[in-house]
mmCIF file of the N, C-alpha and C atoms, coordinates in Angstrom:
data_MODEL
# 
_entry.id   MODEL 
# 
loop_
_atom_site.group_PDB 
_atom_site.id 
_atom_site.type_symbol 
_atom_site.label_atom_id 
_atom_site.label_alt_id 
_atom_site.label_comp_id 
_atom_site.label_asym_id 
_atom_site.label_entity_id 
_atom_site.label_seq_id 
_atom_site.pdbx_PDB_ins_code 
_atom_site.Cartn_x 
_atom_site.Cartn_y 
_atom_site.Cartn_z 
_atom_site.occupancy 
_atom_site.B_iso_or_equiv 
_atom_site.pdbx_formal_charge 
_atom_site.auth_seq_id 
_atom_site.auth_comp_id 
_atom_site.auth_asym_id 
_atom_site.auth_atom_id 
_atom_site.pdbx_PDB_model_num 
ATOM 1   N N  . UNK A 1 1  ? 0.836  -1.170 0.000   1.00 0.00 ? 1  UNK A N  1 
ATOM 2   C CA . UNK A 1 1  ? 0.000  0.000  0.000   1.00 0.00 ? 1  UNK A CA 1 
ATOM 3   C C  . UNK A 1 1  ? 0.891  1.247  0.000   1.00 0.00 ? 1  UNK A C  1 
ATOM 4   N N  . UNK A 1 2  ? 0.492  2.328  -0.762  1.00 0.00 ? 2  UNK A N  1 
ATOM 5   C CA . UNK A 1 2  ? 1.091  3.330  -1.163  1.00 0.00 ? 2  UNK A CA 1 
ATOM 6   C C  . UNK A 1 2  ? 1.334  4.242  0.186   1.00 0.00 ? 2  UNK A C  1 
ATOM 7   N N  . UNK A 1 3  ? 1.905  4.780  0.275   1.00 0.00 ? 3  UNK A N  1 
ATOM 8   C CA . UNK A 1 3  ? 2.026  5.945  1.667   1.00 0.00 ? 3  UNK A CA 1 
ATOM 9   C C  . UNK A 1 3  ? 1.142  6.980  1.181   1.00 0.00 ? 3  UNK A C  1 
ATOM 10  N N  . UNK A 1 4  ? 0.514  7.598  2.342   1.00 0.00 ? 4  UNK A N  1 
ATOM 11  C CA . UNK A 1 4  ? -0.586 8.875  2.016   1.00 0.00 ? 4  UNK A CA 1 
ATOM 12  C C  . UNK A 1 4  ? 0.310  9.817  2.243   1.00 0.00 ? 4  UNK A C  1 
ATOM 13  N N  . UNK A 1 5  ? 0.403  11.109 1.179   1.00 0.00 ? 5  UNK A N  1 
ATOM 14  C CA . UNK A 1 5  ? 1.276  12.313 1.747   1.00 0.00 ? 5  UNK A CA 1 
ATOM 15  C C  . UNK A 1 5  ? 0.331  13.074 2.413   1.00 0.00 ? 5  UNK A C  1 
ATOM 16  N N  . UNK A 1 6  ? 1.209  13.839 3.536   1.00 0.00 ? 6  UNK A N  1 
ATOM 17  C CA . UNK A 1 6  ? 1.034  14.580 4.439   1.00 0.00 ? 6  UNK A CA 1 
ATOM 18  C C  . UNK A 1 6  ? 0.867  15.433 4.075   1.00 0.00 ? 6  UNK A C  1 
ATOM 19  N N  . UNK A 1 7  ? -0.342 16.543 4.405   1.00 0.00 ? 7  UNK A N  1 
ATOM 20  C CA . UNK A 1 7  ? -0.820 17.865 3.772   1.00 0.00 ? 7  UNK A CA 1 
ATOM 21  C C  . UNK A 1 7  ? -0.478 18.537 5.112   1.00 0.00 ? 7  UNK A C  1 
ATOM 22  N N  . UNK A 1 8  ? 0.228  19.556 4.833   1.00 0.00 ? 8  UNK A N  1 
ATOM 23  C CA . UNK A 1 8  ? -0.006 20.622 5.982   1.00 0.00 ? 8  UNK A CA 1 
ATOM 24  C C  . UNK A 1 8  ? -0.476 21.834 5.406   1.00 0.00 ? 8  UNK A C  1 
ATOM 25  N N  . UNK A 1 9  ? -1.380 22.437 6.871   1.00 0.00 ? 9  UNK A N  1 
ATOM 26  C CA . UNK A 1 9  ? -1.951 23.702 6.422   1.00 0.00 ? 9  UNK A CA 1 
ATOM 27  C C  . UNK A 1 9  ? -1.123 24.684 6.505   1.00 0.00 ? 9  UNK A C  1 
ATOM 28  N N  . UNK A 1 10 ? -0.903 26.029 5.747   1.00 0.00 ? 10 UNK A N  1 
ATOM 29  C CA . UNK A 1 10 ? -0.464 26.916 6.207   1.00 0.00 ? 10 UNK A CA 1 
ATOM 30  C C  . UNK A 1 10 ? -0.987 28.059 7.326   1.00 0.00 ? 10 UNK A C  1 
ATOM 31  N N  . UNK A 1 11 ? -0.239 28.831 8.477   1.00 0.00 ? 11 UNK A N  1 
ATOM 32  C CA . UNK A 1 11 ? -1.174 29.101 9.168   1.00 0.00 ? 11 UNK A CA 1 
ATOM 33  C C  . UNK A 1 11 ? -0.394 30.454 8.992   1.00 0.00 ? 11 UNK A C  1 
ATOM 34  N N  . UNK A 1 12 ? -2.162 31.577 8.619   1.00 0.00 ? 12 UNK A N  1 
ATOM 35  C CA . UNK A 1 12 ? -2.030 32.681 8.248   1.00 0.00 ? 12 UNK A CA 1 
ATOM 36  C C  . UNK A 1 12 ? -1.365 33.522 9.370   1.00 0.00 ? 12 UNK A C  1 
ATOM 37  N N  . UNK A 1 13 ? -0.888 33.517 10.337  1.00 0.00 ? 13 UNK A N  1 
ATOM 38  C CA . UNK A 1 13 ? -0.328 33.946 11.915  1.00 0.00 ? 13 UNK A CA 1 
ATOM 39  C C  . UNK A 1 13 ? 1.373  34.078 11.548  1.00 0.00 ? 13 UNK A C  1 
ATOM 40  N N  . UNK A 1 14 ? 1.590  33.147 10.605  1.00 0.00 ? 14 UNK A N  1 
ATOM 41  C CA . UNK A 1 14 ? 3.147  33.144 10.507  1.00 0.00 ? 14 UNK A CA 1 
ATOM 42  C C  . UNK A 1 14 ? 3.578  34.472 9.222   1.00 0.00 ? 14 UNK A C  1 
ATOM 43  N N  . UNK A 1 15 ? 2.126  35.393 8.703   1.00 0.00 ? 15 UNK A N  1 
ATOM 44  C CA . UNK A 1 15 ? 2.916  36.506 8.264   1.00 0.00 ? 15 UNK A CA 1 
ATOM 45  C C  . UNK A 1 15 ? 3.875  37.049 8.853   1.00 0.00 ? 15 UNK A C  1 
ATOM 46  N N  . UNK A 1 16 ? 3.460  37.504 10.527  1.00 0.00 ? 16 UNK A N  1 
ATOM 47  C CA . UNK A 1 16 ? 4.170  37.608 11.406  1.00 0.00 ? 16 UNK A CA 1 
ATOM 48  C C  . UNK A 1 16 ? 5.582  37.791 11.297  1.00 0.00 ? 16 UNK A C  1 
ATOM 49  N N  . UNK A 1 17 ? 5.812  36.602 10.128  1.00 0.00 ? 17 UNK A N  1 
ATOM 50  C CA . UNK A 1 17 ? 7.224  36.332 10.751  1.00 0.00 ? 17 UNK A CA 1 
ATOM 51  C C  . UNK A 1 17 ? 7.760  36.285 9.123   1.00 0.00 ? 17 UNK A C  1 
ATOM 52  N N  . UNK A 1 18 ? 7.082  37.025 7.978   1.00 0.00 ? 18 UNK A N  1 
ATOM 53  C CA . UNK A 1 18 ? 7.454  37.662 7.006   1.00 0.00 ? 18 UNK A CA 1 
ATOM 54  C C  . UNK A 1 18 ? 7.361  36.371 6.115   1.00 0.00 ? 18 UNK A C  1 
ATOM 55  N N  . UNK A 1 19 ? 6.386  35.557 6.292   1.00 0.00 ? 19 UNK A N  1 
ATOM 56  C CA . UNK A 1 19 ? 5.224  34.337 5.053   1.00 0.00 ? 19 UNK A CA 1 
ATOM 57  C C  . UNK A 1 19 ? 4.392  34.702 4.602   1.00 0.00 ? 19 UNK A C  1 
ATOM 58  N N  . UNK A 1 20 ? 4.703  34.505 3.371   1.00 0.00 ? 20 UNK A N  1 
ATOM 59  C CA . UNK A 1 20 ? 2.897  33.798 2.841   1.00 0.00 ? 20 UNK A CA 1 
ATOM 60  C C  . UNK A 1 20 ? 2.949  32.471 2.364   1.00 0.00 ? 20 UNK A C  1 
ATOM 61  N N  . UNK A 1 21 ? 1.696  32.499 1.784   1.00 0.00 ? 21 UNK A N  1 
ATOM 62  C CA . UNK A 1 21 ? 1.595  31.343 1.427   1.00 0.00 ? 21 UNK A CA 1 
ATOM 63  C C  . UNK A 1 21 ? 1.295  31.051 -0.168  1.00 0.00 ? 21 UNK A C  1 
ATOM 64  N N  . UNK A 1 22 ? 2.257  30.052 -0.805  1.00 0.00 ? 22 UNK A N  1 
ATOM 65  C CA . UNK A 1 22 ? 1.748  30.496 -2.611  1.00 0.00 ? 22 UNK A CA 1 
ATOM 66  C C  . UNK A 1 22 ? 1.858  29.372 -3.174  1.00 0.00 ? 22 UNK A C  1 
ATOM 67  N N  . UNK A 1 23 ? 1.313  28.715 -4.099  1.00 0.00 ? 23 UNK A N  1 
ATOM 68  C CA . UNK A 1 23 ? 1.163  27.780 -4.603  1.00 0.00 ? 23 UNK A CA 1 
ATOM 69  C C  . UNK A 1 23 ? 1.795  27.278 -5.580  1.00 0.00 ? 23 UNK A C  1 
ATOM 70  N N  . UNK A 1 24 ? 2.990  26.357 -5.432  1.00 0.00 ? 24 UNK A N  1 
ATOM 71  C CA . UNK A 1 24 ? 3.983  25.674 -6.639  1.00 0.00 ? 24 UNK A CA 1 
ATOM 72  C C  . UNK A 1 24 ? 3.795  24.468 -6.519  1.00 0.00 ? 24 UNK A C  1 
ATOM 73  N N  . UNK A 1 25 ? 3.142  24.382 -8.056  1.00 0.00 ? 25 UNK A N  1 
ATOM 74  C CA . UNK A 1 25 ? 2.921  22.713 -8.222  1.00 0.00 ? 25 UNK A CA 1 
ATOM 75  C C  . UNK A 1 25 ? 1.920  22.062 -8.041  1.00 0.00 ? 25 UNK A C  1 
ATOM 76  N N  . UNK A 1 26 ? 0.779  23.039 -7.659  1.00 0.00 ? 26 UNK A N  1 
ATOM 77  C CA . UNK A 1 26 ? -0.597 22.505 -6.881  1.00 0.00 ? 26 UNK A CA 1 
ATOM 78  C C  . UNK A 1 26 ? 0.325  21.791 -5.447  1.00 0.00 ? 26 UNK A C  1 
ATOM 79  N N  . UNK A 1 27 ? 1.188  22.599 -4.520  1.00 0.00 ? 27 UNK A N  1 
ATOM 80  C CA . UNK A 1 27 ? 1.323  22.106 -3.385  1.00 0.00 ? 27 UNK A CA 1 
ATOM 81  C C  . UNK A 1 27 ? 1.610  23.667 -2.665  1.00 0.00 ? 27 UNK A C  1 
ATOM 82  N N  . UNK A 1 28 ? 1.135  24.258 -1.541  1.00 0.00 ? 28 UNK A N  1 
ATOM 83  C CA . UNK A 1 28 ? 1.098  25.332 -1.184  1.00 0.00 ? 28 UNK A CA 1 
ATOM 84  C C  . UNK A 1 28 ? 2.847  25.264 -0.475  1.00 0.00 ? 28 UNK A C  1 
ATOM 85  N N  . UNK A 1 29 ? 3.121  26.071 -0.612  1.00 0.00 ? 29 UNK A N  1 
ATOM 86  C CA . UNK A 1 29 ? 4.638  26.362 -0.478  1.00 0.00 ? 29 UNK A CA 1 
ATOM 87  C C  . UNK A 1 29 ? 4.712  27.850 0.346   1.00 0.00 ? 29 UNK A C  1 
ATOM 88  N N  . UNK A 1 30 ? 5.427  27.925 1.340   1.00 0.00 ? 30 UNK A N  1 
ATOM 89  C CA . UNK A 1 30 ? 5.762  29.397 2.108   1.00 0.00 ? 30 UNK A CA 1 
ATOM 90  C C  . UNK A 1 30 ? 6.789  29.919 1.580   1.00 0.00 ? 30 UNK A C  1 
ATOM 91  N N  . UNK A 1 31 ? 6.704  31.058 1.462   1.00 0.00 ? 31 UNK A N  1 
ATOM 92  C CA . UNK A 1 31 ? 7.405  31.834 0.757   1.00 0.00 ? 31 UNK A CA 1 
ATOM 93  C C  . UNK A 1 31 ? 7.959  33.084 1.551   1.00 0.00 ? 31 UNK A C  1 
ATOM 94  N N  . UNK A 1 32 ? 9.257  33.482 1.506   1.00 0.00 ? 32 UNK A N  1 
ATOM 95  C CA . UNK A 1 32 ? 9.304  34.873 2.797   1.00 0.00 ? 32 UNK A CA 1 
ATOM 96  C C  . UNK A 1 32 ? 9.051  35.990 1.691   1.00 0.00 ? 32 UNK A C  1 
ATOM 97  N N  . UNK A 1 33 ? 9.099  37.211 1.832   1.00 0.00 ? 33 UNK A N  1 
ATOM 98  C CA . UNK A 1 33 ? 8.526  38.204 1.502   1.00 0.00 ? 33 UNK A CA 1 
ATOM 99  C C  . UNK A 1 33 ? 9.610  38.803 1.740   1.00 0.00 ? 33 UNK A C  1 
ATOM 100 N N  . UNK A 1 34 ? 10.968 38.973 2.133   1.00 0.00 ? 34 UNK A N  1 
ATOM 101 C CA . UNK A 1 34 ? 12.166 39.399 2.393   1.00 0.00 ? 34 UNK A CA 1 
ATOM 102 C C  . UNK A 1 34 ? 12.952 39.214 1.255   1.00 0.00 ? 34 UNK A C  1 
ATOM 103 N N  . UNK A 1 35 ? 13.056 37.921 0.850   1.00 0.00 ? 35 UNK A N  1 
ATOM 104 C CA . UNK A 1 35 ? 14.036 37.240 0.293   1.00 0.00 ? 35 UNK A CA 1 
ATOM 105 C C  . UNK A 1 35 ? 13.988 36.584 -0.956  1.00 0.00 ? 35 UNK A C  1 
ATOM 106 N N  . UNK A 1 36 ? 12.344 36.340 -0.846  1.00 0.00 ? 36 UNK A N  1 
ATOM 107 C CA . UNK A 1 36 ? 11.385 35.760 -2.212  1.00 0.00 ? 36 UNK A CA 1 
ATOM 108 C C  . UNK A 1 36 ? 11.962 33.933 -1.891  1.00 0.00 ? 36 UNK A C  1 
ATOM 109 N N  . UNK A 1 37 ? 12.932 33.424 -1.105  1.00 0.00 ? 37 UNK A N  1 
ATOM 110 C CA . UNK A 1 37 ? 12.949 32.255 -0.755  1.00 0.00 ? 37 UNK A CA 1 
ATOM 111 C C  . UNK A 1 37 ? 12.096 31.169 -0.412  1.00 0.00 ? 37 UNK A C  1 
ATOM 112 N N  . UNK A 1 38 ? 11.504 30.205 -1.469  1.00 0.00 ? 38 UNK A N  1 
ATOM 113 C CA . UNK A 1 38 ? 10.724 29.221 -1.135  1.00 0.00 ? 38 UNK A CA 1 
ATOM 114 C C  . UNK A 1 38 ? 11.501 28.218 -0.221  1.00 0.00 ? 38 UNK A C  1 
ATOM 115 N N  . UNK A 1 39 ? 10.375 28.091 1.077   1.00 0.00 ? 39 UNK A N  1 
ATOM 116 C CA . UNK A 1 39 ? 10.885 26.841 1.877   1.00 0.00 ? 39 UNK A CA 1 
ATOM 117 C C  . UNK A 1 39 ? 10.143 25.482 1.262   1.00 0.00 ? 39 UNK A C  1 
ATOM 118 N N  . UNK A 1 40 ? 10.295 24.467 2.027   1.00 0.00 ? 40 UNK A N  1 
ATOM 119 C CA . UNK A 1 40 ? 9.853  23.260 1.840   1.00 0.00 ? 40 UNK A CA 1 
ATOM 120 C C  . UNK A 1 40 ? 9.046  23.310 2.012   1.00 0.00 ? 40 UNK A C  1 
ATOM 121 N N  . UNK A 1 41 ? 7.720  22.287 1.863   1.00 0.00 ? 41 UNK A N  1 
ATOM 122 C CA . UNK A 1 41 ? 6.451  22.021 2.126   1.00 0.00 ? 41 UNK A CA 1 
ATOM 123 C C  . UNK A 1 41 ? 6.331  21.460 3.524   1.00 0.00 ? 41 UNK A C  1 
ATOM 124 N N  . UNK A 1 42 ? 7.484  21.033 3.816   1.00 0.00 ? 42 UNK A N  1 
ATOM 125 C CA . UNK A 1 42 ? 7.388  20.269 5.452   1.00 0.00 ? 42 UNK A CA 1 
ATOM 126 C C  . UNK A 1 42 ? 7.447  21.211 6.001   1.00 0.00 ? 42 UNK A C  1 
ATOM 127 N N  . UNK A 1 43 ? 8.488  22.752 5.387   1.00 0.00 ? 43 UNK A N  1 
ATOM 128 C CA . UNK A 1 43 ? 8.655  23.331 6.805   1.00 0.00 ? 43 UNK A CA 1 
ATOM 129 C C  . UNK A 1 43 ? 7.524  24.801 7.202   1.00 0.00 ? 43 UNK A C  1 
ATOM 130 N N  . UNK A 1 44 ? 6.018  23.724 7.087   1.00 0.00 ? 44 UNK A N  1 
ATOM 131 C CA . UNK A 1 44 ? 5.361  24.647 7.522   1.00 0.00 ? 44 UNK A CA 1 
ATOM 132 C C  . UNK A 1 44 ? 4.479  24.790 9.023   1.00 0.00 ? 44 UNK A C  1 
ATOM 133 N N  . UNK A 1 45 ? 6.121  25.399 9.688   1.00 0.00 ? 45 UNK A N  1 
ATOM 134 C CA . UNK A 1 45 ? 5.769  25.556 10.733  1.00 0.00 ? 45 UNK A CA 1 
ATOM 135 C C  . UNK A 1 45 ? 6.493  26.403 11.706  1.00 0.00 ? 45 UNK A C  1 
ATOM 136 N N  . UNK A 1 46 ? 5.847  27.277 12.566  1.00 0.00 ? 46 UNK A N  1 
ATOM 137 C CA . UNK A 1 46 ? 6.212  28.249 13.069  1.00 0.00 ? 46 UNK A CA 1 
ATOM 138 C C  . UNK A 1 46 ? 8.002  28.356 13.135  1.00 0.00 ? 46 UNK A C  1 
ATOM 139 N N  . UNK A 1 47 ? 8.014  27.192 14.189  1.00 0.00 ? 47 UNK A N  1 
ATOM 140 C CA . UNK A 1 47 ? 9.825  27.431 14.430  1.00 0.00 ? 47 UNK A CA 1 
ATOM 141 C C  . UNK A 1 47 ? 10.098 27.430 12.728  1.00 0.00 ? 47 UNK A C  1 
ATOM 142 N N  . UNK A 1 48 ? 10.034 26.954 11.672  1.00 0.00 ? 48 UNK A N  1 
ATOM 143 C CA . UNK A 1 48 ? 11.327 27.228 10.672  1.00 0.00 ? 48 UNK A CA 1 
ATOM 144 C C  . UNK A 1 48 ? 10.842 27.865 9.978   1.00 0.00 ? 48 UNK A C  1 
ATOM 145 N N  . UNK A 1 49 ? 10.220 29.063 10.186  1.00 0.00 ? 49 UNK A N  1 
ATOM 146 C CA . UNK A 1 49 ? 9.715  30.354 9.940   1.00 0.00 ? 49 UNK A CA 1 
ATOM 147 C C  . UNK A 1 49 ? 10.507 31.426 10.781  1.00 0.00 ? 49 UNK A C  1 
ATOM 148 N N  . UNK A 1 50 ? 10.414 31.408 12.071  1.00 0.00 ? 50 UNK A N  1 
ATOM 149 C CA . UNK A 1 50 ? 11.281 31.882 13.160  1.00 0.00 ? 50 UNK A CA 1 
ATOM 150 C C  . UNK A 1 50 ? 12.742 31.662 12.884  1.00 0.00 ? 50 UNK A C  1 
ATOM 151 N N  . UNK A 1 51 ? 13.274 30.543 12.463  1.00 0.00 ? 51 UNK A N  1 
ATOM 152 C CA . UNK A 1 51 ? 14.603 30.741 12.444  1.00 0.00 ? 51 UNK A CA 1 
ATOM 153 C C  . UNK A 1 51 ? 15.097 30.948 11.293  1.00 0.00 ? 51 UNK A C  1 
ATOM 154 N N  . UNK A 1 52 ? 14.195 30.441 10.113  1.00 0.00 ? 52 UNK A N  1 
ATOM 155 C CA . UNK A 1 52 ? 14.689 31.491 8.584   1.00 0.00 ? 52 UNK A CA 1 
ATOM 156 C C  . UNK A 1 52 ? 14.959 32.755 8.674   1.00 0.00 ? 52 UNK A C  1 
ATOM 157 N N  . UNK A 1 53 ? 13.855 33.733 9.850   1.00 0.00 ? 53 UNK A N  1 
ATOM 158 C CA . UNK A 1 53 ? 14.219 34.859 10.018  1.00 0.00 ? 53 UNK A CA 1 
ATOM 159 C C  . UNK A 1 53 ? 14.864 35.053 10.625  1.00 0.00 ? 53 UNK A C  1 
ATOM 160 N N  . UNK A 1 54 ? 15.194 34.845 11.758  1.00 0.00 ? 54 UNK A N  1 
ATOM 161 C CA . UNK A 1 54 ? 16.384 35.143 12.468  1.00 0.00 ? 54 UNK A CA 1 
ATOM 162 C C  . UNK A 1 54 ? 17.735 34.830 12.253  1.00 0.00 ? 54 UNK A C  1 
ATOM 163 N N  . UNK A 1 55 ? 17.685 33.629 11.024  1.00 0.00 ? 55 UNK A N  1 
ATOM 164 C CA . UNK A 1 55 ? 19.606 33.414 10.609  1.00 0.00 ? 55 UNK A CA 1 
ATOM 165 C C  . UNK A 1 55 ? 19.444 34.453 9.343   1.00 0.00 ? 55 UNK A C  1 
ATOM 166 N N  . UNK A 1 56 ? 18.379 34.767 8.807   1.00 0.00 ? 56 UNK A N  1 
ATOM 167 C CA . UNK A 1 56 ? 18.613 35.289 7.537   1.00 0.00 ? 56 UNK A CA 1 
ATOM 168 C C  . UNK A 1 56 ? 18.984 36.944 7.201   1.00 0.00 ? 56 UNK A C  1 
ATOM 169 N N  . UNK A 1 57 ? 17.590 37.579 8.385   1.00 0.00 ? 57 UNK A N  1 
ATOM 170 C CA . UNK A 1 57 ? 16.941 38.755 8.447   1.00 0.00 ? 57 UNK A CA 1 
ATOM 171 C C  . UNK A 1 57 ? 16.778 39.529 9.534   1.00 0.00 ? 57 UNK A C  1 
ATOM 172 N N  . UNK A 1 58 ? 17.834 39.028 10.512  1.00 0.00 ? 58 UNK A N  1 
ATOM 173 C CA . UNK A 1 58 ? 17.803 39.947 11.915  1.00 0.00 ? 58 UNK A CA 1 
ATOM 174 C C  . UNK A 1 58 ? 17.556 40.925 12.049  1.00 0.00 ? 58 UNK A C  1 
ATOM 175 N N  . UNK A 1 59 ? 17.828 41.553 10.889  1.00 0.00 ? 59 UNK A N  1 
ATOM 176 C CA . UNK A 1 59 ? 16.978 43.545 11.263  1.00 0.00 ? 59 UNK A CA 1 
ATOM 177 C C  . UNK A 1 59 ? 15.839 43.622 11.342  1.00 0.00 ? 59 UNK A C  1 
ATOM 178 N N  . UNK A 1 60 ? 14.874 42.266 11.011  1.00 0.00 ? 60 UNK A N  1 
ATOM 179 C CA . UNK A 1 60 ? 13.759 42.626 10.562  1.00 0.00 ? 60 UNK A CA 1 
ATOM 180 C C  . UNK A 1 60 ? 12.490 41.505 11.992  1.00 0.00 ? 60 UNK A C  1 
ATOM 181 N N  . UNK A 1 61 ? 13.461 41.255 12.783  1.00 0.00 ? 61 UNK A N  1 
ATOM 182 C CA . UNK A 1 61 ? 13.016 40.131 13.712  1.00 0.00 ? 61 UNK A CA 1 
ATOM 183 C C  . UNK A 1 61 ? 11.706 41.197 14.515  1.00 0.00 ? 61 UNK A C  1 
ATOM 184 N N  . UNK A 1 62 ? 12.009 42.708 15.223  1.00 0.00 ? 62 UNK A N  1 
ATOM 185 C CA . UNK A 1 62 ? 11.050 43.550 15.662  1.00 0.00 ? 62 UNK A CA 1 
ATOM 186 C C  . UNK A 1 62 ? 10.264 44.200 15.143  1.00 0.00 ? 62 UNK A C  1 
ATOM 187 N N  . UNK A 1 63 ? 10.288 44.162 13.456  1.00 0.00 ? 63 UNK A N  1 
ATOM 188 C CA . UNK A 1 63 ? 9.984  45.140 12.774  1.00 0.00 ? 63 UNK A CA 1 
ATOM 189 C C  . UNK A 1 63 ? 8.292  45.209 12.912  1.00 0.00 ? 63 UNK A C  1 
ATOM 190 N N  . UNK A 1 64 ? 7.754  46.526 12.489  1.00 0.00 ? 64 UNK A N  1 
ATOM 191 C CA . UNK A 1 64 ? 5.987  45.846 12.641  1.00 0.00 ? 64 UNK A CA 1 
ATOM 192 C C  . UNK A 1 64 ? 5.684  45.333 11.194  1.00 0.00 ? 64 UNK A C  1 
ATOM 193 N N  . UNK A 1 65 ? 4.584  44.969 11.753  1.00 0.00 ? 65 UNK A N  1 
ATOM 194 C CA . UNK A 1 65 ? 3.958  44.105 10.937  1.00 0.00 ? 65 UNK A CA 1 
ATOM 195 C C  . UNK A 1 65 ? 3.722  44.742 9.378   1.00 0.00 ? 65 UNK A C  1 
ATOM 196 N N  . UNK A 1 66 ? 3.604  46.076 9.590   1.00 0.00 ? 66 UNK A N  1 
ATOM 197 C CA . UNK A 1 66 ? 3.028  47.179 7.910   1.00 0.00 ? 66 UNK A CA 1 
ATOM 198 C C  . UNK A 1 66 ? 4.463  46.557 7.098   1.00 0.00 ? 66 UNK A C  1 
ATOM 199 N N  . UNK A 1 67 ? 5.581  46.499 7.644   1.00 0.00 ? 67 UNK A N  1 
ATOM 200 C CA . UNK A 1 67 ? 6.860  46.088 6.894   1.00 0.00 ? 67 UNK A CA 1 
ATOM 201 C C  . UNK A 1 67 ? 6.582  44.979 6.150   1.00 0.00 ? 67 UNK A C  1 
ATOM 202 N N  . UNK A 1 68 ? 6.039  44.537 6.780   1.00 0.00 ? 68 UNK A N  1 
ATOM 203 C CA . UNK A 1 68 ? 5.937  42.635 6.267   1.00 0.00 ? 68 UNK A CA 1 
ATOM 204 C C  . UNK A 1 68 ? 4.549  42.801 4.905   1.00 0.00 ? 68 UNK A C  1 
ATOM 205 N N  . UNK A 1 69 ? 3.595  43.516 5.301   1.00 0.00 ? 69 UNK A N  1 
ATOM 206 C CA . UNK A 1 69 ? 2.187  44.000 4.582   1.00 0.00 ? 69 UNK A CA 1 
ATOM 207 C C  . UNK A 1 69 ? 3.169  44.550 3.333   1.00 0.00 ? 69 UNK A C  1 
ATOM 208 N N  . UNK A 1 70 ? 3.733  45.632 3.283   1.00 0.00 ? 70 UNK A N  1 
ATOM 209 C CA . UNK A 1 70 ? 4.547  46.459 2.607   1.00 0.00 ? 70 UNK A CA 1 
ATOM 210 C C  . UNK A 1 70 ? 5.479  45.297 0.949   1.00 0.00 ? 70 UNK A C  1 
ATOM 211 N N  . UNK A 1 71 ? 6.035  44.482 1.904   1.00 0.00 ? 71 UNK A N  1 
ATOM 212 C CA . UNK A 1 71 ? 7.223  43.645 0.767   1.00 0.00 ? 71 UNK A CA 1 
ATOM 213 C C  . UNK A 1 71 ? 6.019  42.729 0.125   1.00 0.00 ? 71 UNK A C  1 
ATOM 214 N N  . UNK A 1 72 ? 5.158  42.388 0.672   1.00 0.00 ? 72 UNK A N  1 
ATOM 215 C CA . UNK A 1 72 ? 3.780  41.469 0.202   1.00 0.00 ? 72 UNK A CA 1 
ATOM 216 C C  . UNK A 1 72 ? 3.238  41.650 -0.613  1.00 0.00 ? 72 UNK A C  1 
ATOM 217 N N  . UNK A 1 73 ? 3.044  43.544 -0.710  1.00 0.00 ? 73 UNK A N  1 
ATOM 218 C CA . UNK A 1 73 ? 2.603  44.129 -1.834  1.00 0.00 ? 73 UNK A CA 1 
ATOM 219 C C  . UNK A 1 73 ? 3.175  43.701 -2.982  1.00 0.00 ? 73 UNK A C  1 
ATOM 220 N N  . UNK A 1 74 ? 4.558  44.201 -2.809  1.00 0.00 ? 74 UNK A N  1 
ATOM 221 C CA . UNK A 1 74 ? 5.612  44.416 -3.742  1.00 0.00 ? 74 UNK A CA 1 
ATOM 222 C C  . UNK A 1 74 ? 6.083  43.474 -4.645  1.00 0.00 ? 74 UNK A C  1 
ATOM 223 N N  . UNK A 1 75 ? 5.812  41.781 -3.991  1.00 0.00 ? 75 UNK A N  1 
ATOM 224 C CA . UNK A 1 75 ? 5.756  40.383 -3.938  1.00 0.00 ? 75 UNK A CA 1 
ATOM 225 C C  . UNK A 1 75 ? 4.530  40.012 -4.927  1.00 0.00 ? 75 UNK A C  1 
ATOM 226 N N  . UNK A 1 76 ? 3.326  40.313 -4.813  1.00 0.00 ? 76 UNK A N  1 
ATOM 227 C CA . UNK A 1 76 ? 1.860  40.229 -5.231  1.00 0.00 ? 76 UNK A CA 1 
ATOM 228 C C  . UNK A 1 76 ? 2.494  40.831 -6.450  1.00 0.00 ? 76 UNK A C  1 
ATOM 229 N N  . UNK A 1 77 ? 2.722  42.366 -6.586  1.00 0.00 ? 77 UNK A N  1 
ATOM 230 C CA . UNK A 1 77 ? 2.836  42.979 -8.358  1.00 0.00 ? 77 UNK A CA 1 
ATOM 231 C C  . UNK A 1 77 ? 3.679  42.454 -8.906  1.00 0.00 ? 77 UNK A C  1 
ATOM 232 N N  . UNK A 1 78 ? 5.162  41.914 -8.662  1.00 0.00 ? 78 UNK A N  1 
ATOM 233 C CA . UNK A 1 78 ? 5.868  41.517 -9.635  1.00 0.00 ? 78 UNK A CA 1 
ATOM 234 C C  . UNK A 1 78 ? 5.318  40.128 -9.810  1.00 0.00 ? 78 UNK A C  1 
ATOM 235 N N  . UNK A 1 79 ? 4.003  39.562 -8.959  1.00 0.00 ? 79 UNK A N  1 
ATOM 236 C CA . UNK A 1 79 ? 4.299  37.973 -9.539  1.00 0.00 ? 79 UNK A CA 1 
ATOM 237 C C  . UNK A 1 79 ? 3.296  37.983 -10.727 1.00 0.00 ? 79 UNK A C  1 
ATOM 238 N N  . UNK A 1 80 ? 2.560  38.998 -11.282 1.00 0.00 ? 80 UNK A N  1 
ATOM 239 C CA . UNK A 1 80 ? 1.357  39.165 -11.988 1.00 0.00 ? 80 UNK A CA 1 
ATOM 240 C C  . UNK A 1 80 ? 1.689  39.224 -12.953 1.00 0.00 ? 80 UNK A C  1 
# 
């Protein structure tokens, strides 16, 4: 019997931490908004969200949230 793959949800809370969420492949994929860096499909989950940013993007660990809204924009028009 075949193995069932594991779907994880993305959880909209980890903008927070400079994600979204975008779809490669018909498999939802997180994406930072900093860096334009797609993570894995496994790693959707808070900690390797947290520490992408923090080894990657330390200036941006306090920043508010409009920053993160802001590159999202910017992210959204060039992908159109």
């Amino acid at each position: 019997m075949a193995k069932r793959k594991q779907v994880f949800a993305y959880n909209g809370g980890c903008f927070k931490l400079g994600f979204i969420s975008v779809k490669v492949n018909g498999e939802v994929r997180p994406q930072c908004v900093l860096c334009l860096k797609f993570l894995a499909h496994s790693s959707l989950t808070e900690a390797k969200f947290r520490q992408q940013l923090e080894s990657n993007h330390e200036k941006f660990i306090n920043e508010n949230l409009e920053v993160f809204k802001e590159k999202k924009t910017s992210v959204e028009a060039t992908s159109h």
